[in-house]
N, C-alpha and C positions, 0 to 999 in steps of 0.2 A: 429097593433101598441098597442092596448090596452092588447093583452096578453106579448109582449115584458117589455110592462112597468111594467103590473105587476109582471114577472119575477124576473127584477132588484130589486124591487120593495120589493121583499122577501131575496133578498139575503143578508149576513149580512155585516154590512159596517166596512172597517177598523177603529182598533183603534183609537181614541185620545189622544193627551198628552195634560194635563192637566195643567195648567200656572205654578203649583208647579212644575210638570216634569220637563217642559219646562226650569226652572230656575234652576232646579240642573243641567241638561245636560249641559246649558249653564256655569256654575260653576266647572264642573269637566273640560272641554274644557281649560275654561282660567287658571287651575291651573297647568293641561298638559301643555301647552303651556309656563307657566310660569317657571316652574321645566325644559324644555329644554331650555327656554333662558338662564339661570343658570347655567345650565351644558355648554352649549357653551361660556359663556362667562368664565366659568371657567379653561377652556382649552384651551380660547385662551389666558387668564392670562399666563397659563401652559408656553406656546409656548412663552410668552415676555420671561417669566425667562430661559428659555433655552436656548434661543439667546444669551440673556445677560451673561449665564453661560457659553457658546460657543464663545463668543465674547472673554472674558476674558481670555482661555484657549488660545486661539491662541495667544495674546499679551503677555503671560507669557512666554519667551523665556526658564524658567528653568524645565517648564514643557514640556512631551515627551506624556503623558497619562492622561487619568480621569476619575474617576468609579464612575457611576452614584448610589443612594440609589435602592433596591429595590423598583419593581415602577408594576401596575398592563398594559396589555395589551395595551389598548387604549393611555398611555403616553408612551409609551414605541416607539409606531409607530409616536409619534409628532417626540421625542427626534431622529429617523432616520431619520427623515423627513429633521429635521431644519440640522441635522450634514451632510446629502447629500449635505444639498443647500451649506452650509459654506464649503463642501471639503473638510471633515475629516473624517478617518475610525472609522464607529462603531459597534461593536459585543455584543450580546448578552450571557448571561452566568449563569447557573444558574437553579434552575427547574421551572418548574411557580408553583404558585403559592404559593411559601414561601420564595425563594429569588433570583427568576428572575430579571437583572439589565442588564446595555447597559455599555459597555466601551467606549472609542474612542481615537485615536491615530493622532497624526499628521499625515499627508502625509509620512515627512520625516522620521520618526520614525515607520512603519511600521509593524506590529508584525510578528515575522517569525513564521510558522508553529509548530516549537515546543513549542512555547510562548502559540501559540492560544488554542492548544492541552490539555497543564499544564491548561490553566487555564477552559479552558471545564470538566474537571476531579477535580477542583476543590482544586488544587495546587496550590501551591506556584513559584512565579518566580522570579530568579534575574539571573545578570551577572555572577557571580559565575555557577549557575545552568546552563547556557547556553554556559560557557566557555568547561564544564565538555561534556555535551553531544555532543559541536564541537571534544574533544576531542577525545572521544568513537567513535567516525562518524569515524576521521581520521586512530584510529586505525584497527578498522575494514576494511577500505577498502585497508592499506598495510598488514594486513592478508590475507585477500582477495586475494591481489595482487602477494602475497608471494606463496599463496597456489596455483592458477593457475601456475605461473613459475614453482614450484617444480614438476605438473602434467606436464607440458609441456618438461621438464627436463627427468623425466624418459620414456617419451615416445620416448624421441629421443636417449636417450641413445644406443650405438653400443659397445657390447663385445670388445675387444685389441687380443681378440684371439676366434677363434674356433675349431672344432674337426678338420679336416682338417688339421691345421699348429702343432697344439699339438701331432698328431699321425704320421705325415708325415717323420719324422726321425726314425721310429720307424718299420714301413708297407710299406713304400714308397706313394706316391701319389696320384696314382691311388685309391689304396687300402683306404689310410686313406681318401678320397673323400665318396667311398661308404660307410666307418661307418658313415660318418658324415651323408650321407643321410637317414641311417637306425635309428642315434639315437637324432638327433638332435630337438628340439621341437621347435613348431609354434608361431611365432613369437605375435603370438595372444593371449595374456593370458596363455602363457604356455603350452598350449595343446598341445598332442603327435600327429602328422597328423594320419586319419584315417588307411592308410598301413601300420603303425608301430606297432599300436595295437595288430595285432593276433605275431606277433614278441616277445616272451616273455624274450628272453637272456637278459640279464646284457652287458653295454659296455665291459667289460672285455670280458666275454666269447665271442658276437661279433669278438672283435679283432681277440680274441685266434684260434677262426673259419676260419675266413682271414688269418693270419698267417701261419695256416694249408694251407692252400686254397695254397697260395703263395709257398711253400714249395715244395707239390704237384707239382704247374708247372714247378715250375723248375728243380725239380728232370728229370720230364717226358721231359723238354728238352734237360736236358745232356745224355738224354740215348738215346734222337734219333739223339743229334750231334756225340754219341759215334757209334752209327750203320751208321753215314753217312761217 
């Protein structure tokens, strides 16, 4: 026991604070303390006149809107707070910290999307301005409109004539059938089908080919009706 004590004994003891300390600590405490009462009651000032400024805004039947002054963070979350509780919309707008501010709109008055837009950007907005871009909307989408039917127009499009009826007085039917097979293109963008290709003639010559061709057999039938 006696060398435990004197262990202790040697070792060094924690500081004291000294009744001067003790009286500043106590003095920064209660001026802490006193600088947050301050500030909360400052903000719940904040919070009466908001109400009161939101209260007013609703009663005003000629009013649709209301744009708050630039305001720093902390009021900016009352000012949503109290417009939540009262049921009115409010936006933000603006950069921080040089002239971030809170709008709000009635229910009924709603801001459309391109209102919210303009004024995120930092625009100007009126009924003119909104009449003009309903405008643009509408014409665009009978261009729109116009442009699909005109695609859909030429895709259905069907010739009034093809090689077949164009030649058929001319080679007879048979005959004008195979030009038509030999020169007609794919209904697909135009393209010549792949067996047409190594086919170099001109429709002319084609025909003139046929035409031969035909002549040919008939000649070779009248000579073997003339030997029968």
């Amino acid at each position: 026991m006696d060398l435990l004590g004197s262990i202790l004994n040697s070792m060094e003891k924690p500081p004291t604070f000294s009744d001067k300390q003790k009286a500043l600590i106590k003095k920064q405490r209660e001026e802490q303390e006193k600088r947050q009462k301050a500030e909360a009651d400052k903000l719940k000032q904040f919070r009466e006149q908001i109400e009161q400024k939101i209260n007013k805004f609703l009663k005003d039947e000629k009013l649709k809107e209301y744009k708050f002054a630039p305001m720093e963070k902390v009021y900016r979350t009352i000012v949503h707070d109290v417009a939540e509780v009262a049921s009115v919309w409010a936006y933000s707008f603006g950069e921080e910290g040089i002239d971030r501010h809170i709008m709000i709109f009635k229910r009924e008055y709603a801001p459309s999307e391109d209102q919210l837009n303009a004024l995120r950007k930092g625009e100007e907005w009126s009924l003119e301005i909104a009449k003009k871009l309903q405008m643009d909307r509408e014409r665009q989408i009978k261009e729109d409109a116009e442009c699909i039917k005109n695609r859909k127009r030429k895709n259905d499009f069907v010739p009034n004539f093809n090689y077949k009826d164009k030649y058929e007085h001319l080679i007879g039917k048979e005959s004008a059938l195979e030009a038509a097979r030999k020169t007609v293109s794919s209904s697909s963008y135009g393209v010549v089908p792949s067996e047409n290709k190594k086919d170099q003639r001109s429709i002319e010559q084609t025909l003139a080919d046929i035409r031969a061709k035909k002549r040919k057999i008939e000649a070779a039938n009248e000579q073997t009706e003339m030997k029968g």
